[in-house]
Residue frames relative to the residue before (quaternion, step in Angstrom):
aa qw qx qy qz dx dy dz
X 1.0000 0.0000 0.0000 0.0000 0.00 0.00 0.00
X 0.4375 -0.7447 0.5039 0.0107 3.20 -0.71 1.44
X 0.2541 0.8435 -0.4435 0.1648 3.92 0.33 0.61
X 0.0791 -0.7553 0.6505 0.0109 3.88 -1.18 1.09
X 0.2603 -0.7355 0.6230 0.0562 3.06 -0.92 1.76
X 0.6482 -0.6121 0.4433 -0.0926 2.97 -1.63 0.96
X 0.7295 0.5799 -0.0144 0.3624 3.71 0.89 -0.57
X 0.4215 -0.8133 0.3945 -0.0716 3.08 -1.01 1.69
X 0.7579 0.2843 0.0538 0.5847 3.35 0.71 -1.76
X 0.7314 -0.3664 0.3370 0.4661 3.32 -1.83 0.21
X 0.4974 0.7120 -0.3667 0.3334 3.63 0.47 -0.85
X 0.6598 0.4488 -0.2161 0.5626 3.65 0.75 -1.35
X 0.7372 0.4748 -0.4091 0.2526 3.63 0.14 -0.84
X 0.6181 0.3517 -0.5148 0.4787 3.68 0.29 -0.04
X 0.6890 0.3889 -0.5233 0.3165 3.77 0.07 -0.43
X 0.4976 0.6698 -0.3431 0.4314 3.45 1.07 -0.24
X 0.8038 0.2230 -0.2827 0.4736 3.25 0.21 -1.14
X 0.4055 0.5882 -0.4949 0.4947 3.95 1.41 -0.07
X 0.5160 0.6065 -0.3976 0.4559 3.76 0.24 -0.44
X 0.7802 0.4507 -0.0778 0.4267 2.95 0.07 -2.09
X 0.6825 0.5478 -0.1373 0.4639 3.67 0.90 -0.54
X 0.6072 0.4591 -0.1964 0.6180 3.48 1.16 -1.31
X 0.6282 -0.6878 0.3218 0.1695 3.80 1.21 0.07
X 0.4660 0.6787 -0.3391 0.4552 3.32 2.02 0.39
X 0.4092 -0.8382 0.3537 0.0698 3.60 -0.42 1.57
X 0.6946 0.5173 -0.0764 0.4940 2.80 1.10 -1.70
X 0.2816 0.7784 -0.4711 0.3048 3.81 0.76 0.97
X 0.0697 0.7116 -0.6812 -0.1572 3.66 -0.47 1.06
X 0.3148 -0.6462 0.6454 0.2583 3.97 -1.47 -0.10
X 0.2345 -0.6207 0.7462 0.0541 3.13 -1.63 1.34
X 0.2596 0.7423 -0.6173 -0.0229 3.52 -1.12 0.35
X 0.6522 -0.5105 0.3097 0.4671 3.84 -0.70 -0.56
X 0.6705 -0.5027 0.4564 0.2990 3.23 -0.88 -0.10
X 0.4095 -0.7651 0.3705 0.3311 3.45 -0.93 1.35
X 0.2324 -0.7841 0.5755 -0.0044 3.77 -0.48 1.23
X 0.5812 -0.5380 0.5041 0.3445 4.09 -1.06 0.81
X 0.0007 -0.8446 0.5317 -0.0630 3.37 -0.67 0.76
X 0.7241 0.2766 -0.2110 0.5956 4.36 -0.63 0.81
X 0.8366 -0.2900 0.3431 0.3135 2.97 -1.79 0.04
X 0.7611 0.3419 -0.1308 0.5354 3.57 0.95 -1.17
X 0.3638 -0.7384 0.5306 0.2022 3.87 1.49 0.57
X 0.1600 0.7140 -0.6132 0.2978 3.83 1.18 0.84
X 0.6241 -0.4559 0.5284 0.3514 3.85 -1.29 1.30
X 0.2267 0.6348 -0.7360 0.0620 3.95 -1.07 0.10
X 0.3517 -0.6574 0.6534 0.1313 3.04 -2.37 0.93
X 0.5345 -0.4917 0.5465 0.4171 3.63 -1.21 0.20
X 0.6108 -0.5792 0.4366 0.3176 3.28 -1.63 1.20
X 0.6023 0.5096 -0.4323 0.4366 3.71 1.03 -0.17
X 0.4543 0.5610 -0.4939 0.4846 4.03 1.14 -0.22
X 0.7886 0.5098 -0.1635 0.3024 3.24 0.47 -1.82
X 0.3293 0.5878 -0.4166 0.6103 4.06 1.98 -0.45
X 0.8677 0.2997 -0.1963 0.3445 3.58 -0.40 -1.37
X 0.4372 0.6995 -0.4568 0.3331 3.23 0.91 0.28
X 0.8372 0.1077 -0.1420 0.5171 3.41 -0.61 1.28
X 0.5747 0.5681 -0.3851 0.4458 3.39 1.49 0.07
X 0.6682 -0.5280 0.4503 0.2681 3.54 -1.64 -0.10
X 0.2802 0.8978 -0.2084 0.2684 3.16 1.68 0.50
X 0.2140 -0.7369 0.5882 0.2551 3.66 0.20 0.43
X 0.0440 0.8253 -0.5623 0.0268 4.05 -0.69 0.93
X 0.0543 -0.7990 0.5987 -0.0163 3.36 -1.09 1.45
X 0.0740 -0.7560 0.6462 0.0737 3.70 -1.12 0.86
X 0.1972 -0.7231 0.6555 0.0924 3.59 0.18 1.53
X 0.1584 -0.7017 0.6509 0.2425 3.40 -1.34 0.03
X 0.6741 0.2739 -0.1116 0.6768 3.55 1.45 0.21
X 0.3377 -0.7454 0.5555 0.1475 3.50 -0.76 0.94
X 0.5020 0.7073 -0.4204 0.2665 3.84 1.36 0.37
X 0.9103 -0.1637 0.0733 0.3730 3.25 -1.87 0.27
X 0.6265 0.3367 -0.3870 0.5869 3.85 0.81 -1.19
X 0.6971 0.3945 -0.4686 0.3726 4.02 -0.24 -0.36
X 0.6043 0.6293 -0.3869 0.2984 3.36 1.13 -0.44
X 0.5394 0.6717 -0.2758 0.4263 2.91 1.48 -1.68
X 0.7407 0.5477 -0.2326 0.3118 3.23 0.24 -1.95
X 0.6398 0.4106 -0.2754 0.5883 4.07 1.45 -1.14
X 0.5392 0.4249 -0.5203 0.5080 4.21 0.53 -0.04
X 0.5087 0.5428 -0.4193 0.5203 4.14 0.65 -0.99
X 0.8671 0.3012 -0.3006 0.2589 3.54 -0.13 -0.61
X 0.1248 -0.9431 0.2025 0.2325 2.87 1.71 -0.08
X 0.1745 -0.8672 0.4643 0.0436 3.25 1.02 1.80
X 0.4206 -0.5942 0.6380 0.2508 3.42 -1.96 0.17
X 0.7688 0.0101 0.1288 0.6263 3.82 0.21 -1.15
X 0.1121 -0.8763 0.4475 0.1388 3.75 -1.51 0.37
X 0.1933 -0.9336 0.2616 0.1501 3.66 0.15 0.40
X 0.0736 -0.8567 0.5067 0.0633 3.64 0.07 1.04
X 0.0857 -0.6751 0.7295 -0.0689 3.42 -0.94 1.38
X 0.8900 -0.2763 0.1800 0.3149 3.59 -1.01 1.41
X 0.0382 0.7640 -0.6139 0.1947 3.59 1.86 1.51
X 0.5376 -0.5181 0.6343 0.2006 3.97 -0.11 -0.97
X 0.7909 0.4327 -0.0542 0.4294 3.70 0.82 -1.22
X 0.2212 -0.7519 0.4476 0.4306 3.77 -0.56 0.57
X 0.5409 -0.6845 0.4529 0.1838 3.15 -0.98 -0.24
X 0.1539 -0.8428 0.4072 0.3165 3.88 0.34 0.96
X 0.7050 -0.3189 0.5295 0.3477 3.30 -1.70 -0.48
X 0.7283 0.4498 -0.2602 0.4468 3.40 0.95 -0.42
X 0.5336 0.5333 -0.3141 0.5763 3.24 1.79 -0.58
X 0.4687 0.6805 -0.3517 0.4400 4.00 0.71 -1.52
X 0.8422 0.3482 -0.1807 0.3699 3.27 -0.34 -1.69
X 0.4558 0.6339 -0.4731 0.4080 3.64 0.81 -0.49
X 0.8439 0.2773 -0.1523 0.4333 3.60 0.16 -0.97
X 0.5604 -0.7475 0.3145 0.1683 3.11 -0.78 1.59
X 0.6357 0.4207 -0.1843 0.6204 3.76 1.47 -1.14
X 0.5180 -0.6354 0.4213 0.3879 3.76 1.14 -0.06
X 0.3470 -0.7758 0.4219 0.3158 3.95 -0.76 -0.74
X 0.4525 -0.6461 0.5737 0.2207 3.42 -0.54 1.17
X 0.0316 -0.6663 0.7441 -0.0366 3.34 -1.65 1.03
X 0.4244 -0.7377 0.5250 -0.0046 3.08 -1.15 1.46
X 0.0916 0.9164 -0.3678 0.1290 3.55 -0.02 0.96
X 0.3084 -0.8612 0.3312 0.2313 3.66 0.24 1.25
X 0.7068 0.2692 -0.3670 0.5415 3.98 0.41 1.02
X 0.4854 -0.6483 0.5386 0.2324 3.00 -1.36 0.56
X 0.4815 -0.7636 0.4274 0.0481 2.19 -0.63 2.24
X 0.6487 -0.0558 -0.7589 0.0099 2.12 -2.62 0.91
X 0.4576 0.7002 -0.4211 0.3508 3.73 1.08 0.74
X 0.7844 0.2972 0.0176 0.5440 3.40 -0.48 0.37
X 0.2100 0.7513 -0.5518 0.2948 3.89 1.11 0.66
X 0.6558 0.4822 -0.3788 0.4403 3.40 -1.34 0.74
X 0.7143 -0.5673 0.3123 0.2652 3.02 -2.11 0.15
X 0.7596 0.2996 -0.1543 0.5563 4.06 1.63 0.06
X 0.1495 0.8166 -0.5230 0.1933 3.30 0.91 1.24
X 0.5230 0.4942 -0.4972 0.4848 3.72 1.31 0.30
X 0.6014 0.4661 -0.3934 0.5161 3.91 0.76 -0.86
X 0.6326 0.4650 -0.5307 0.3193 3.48 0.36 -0.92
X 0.6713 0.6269 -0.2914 0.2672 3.19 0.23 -1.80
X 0.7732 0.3966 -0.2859 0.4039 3.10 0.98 -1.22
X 0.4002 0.7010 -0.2982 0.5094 3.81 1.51 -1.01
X 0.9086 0.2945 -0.1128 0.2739 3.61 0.62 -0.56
X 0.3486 -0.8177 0.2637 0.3745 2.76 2.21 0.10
X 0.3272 0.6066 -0.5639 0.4550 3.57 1.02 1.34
X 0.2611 0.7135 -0.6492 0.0354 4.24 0.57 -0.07
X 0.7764 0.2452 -0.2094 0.5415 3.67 0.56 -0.79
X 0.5539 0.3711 -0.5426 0.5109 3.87 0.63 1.17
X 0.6599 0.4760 -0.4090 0.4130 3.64 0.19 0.46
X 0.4259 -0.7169 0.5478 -0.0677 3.00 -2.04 0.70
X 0.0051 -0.5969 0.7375 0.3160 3.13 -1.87 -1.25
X 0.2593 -0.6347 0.7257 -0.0566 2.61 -2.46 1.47
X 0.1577 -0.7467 0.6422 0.0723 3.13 -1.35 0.73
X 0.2968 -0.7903 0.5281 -0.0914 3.37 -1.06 1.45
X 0.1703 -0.7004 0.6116 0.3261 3.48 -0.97 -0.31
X 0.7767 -0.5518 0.2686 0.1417 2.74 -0.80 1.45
X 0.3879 0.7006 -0.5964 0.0549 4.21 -0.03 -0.15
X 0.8358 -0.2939 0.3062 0.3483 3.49 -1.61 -0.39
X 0.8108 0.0526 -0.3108 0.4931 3.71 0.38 0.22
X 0.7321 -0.5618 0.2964 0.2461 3.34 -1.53 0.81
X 0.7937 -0.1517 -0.1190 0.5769 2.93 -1.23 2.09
X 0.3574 0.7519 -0.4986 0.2415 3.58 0.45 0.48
X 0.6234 0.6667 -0.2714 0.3055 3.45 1.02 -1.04
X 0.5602 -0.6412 0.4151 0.3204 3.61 -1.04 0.36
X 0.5248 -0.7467 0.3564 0.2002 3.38 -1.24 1.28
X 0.2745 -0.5990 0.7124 0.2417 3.65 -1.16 0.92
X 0.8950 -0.0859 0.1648 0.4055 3.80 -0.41 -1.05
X 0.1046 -0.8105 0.5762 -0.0141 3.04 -0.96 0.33
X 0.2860 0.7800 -0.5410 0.1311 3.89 -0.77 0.29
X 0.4507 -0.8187 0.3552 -0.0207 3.46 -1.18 1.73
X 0.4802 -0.7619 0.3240 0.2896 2.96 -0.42 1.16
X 0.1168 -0.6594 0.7424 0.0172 3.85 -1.28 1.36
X 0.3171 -0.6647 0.6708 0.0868 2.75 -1.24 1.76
X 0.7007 -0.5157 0.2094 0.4465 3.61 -1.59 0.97
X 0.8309 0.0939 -0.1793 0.5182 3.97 -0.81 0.47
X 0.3595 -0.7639 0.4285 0.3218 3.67 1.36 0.55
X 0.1327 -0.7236 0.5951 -0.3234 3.26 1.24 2.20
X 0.4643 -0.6050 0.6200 0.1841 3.48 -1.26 0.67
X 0.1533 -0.8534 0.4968 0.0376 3.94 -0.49 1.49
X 0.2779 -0.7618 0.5816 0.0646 2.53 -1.62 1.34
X 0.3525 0.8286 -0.4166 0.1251 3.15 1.28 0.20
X 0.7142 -0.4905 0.4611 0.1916 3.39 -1.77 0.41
X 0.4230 -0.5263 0.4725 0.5664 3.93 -0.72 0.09
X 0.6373 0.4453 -0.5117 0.3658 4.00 -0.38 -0.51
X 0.5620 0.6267 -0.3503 0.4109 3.90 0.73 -1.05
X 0.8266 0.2408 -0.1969 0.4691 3.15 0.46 -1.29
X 0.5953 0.6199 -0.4042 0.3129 3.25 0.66 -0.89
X 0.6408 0.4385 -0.3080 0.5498 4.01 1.16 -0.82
X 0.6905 0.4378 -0.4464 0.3637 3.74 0.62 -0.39
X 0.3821 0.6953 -0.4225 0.4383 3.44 1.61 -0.70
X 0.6540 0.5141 -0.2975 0.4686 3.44 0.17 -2.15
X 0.7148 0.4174 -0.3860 0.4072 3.67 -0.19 -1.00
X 0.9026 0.2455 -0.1945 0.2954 3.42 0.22 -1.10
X 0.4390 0.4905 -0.5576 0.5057 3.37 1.28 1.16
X 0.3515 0.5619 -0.5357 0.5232 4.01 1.09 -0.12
X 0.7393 0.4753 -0.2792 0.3866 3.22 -0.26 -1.41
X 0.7442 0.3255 -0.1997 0.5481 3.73 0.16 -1.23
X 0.5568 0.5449 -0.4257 0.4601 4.00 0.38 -0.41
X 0.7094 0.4437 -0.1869 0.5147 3.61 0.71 -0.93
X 0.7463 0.3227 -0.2896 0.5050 3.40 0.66 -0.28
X 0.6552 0.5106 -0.3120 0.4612 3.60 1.12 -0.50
X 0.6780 0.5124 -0.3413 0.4016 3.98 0.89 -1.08
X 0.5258 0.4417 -0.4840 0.5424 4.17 0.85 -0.28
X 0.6525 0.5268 -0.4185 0.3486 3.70 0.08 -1.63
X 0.6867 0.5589 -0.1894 0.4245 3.94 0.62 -1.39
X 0.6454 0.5216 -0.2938 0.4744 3.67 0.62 -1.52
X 0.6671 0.6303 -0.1742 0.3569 3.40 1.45 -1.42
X 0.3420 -0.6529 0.5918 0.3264 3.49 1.08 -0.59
X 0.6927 0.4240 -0.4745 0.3395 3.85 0.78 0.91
X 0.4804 0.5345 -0.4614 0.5203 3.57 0.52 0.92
X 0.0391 -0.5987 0.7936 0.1009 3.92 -1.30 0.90
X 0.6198 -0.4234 0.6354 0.1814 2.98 -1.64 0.92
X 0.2543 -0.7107 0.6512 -0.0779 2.99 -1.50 1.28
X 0.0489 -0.7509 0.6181 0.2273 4.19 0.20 0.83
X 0.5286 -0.6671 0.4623 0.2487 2.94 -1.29 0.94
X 0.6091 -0.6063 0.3710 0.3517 4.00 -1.51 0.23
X 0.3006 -0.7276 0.5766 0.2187 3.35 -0.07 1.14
X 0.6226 0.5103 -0.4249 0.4140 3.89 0.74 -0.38
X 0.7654 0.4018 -0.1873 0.4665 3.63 0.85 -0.62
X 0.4762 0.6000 -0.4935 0.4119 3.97 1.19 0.41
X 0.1466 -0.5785 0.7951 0.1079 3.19 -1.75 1.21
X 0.1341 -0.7489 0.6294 0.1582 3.37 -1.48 -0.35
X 0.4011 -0.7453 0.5175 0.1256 3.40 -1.37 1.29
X 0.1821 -0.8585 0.4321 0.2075 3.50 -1.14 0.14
X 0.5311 -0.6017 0.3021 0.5144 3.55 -0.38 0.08
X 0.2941 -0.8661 0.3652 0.1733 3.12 -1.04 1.18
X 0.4149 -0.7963 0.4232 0.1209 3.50 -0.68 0.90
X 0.6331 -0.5274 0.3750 0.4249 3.71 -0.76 0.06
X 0.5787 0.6508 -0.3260 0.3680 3.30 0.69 -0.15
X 0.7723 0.4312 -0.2091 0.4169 3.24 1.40 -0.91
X 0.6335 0.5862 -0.3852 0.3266 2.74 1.17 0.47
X 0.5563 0.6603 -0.3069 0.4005 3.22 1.42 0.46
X 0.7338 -0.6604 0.1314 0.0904 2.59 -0.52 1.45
X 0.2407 0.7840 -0.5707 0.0407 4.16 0.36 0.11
X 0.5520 -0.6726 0.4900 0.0527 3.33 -0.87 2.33
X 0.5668 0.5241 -0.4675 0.4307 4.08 1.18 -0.33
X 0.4651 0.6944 -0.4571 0.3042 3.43 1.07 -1.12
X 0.6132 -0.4108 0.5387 0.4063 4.03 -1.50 -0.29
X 0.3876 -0.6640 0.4891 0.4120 3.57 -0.90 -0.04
X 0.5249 0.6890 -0.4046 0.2935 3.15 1.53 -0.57
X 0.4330 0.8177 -0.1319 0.3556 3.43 1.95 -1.40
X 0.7309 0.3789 -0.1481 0.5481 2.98 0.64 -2.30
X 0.5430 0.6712 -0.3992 0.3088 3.80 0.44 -0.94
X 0.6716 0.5165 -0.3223 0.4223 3.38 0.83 -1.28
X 0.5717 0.6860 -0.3400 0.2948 2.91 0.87 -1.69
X 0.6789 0.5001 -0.3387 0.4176 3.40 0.31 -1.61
X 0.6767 0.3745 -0.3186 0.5480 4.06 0.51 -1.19
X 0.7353 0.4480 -0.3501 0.3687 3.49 -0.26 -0.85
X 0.7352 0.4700 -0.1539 0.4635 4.04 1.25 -0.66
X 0.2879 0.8018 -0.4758 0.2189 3.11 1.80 -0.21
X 0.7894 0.3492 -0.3118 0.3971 3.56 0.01 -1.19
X 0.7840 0.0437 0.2395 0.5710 3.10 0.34 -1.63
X 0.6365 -0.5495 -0.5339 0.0889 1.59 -1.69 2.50
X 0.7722 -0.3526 0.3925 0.3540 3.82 0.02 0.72
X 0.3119 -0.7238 0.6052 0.1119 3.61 -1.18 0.84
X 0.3249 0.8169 -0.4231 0.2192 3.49 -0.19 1.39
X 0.5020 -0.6611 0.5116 0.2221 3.68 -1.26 0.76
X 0.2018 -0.7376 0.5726 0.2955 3.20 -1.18 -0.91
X 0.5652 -0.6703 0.4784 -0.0495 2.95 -0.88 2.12
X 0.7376 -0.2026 0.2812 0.5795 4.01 -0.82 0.32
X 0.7464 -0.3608 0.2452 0.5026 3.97 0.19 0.87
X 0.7069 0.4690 -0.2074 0.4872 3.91 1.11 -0.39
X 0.4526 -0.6973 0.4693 0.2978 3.56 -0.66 1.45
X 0.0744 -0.7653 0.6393 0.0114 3.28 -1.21 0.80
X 0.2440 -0.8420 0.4670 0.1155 3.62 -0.06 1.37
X 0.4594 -0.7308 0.4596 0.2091 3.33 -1.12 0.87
X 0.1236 0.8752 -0.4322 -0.1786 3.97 0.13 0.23
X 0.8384 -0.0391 -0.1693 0.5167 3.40 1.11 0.25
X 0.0409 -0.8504 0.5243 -0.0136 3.71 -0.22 0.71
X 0.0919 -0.7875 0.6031 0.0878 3.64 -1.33 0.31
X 0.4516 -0.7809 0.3934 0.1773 3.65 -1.07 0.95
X 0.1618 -0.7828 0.5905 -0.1108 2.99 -0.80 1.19
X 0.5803 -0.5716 0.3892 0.4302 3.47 -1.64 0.21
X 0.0376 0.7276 -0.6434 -0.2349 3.34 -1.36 -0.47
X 0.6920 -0.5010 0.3682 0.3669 2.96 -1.81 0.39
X 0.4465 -0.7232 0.3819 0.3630 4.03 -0.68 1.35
X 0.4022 0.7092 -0.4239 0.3945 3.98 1.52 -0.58
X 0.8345 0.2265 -0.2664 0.4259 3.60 0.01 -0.99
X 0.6191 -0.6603 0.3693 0.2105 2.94 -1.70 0.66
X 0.6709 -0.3976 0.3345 0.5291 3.87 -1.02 0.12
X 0.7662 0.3363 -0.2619 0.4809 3.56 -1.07 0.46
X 0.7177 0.5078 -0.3823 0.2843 3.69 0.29 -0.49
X 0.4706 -0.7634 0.4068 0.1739 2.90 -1.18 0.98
X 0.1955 0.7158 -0.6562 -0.1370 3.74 -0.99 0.11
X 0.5507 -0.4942 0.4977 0.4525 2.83 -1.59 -0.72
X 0.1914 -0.7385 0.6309 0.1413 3.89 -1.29 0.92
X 0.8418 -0.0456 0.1268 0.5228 4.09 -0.38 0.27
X 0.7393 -0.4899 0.1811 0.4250 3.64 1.27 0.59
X 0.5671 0.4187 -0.3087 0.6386 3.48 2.01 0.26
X 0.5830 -0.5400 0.4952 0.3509 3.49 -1.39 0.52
X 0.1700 -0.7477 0.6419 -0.0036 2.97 -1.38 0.76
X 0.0839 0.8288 -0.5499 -0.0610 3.41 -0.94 0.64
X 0.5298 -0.7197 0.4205 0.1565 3.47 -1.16 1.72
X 0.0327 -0.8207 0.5704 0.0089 3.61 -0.82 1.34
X 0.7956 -0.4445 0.1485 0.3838 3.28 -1.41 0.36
X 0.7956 0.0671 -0.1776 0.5753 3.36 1.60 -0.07
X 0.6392 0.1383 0.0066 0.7564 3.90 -0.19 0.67
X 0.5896 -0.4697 0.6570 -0.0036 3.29 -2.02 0.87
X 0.0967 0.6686 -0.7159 -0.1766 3.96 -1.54 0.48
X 0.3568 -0.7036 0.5653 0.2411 3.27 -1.46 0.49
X 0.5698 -0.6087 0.5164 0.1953 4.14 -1.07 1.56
X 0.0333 0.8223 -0.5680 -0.0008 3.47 0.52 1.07
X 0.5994 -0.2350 -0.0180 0.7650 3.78 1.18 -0.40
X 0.3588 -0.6948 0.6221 -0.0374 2.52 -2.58 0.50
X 0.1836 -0.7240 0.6174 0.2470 3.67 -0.91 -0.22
X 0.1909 -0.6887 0.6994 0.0036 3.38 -0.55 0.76
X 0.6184 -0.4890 0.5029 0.3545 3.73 -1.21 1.97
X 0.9712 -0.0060 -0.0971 0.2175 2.88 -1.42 0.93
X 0.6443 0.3810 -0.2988 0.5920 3.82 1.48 0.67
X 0.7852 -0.4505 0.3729 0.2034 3.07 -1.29 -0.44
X 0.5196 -0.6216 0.3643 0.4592 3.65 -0.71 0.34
X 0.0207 0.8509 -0.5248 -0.0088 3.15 -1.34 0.58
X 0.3440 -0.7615 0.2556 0.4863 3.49 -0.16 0.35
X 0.7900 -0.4566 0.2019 0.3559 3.45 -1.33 0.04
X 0.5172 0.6172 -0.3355 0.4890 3.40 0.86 -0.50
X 0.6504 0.3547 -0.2543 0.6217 3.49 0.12 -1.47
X 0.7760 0.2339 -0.4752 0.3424 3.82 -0.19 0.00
X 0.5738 0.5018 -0.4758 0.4389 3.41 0.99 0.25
X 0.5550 0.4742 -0.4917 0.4747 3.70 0.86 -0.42
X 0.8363 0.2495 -0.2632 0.4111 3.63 -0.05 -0.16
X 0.5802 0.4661 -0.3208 0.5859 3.68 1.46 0.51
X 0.4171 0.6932 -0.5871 0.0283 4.21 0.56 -0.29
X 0.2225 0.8086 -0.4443 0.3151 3.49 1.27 0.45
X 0.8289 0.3844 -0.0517 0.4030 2.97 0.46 -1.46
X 0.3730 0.6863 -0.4848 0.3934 3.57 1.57 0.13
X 0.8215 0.0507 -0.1554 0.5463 4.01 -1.20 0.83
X 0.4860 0.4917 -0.6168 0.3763 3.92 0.81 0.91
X 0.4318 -0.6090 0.6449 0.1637 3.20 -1.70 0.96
X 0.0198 0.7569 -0.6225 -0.1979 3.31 -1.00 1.14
């Protein structure tokens, strides 16, 4: 079996190395190109470069998905392909190359959660324990394709999660390994019909930008809460502090008095608090521009400044 994997980010790497395990040889790797990366703009590879490292792996870093990369994927003359969190669309001209089509790993159960941040979403929306992974076949518009399998993530004693984007995002990774391995025999076989997905029931994510992570104090507190988990990685859920961003890294809701207004600050059990459009969260820790995390308290002992400012 002849098979080209797809895949950029952490996400991709367990179904990969599940591949690689389940005893399939014939594996080439697509990923991106090494690109400067941090503060020091040091050369860096995608965590899928770094998997194949030292392996028996055939590795490609197109920097263009055109005609010579085509050429080069008809030469290999693949059966079935698998995209796990590549980043890139895929044409019709690519698609058709592969005879079993290509499977596309997607963390929510689909037709929910389409797009490029369906782990923030999920989490933004208070669904962490209503979400999944689906596998499609692959066609020409995004997550659009029709479903092979699907199966939902149970957290350990099917405990209500509070978890963070990294938390989920690695249990996700695991449980498309899992489901990738059980879905790619069933398919090759000719024992899976495609399911098209409900065009009534499709939401869609977007890519998320720095911007959204700033805070707006009308929101719920329940809202802002998420924010903090769901923003962990990228770009952080944060306000501005005496003219200086002060990121939020974990926070918890609480009451407040209904008198003050959204944004104001007090003080809740010795940690800052700030009053939102519904209920109140409490600055359990923080980052403060240009230092380190710390917990809330200790930044109020050196902040009582900021007690009854409105941000």
């Amino acid at each position: 079996m002849n098979i080209v994997f797809f895949g950029t980010s952490e996400f991709a790497v367990p179904a990969l190395e599940a591949l690689i395990k389940a005893g399939y040889v014939q594996i080439t790797v697509v990923t991106t190109p090494d690109k400067p990366a941090g503060r020091g703009l040091e050369i860096g590879s995608s965590p899928i470069k770094q998997c194949v490292k030292d392996r028996w792996l055939l590795l490609m870093q197109p920097e263009k998905l055109d005609e010579a990369f085509l050429q080069k994927i008809r030469d290999l003359k693949p059966d079935v392909g698998v995209v796990a969190a590549y980043g890139k669309i895929l044409s019709k001209e690519l698609i058709e190359i592969f005879p079993k089509g290509i499977l596309n790993i997607h963390p929510s159960l689909l037709p929910k959660y389409r797009g490029a941040s369906p782990i923030e979403f999920s989490i933004l929306a208070g669904e962490e324990n209503n979400t999944g992974v689906s596998i499609i076949l692959i066609d020409e518009k995004m997550d659009h394709g029709p479903i092979l399998s699907q199966t939902r993530f149970r957290s350990v004693n099917n405990l209500t999660l509070v978890w963070n984007y990294s938390q989920l995002h690695d249990s996700l990774a695991k449980l498309s390994a899992e489901l990738l391995i059980e879905t790619l025999p069933e398919w090759l076989a000719g024992k899976i019909i495609p399911i098209p997905q409900d065009e009534s029931e499709v939401t869609v994510t977007k890519i998320i930008k720095k911007e959204d992570g700033k805070i707006d104090w009308n929101q719920s507190a329940g809202y802002i809460e998420r924010m903090t988990r769901a923003y962990e990685k990228w770009p952080g859920a944060y306000t501005l502090m005496e003219n200086k961003i002060l990121k939020i890294i974990k926070a918890e809701v609480v009451e407040r008095n209904l008198t003050i207004q959204p944004g104001t600050v007090f003080e809740k059990e010795g940690f800052p608090a700030v009053a939102c459009g519904e209920l109140a969260v409490k600055l359990l820790i923080v980052k403060p521009e240009g230092k380190n995390e710390m917990p809330g308290d200790a930044y109020l002992r050196g902040h009582r400044e900021i007690l009854k400012s409105i941000l």
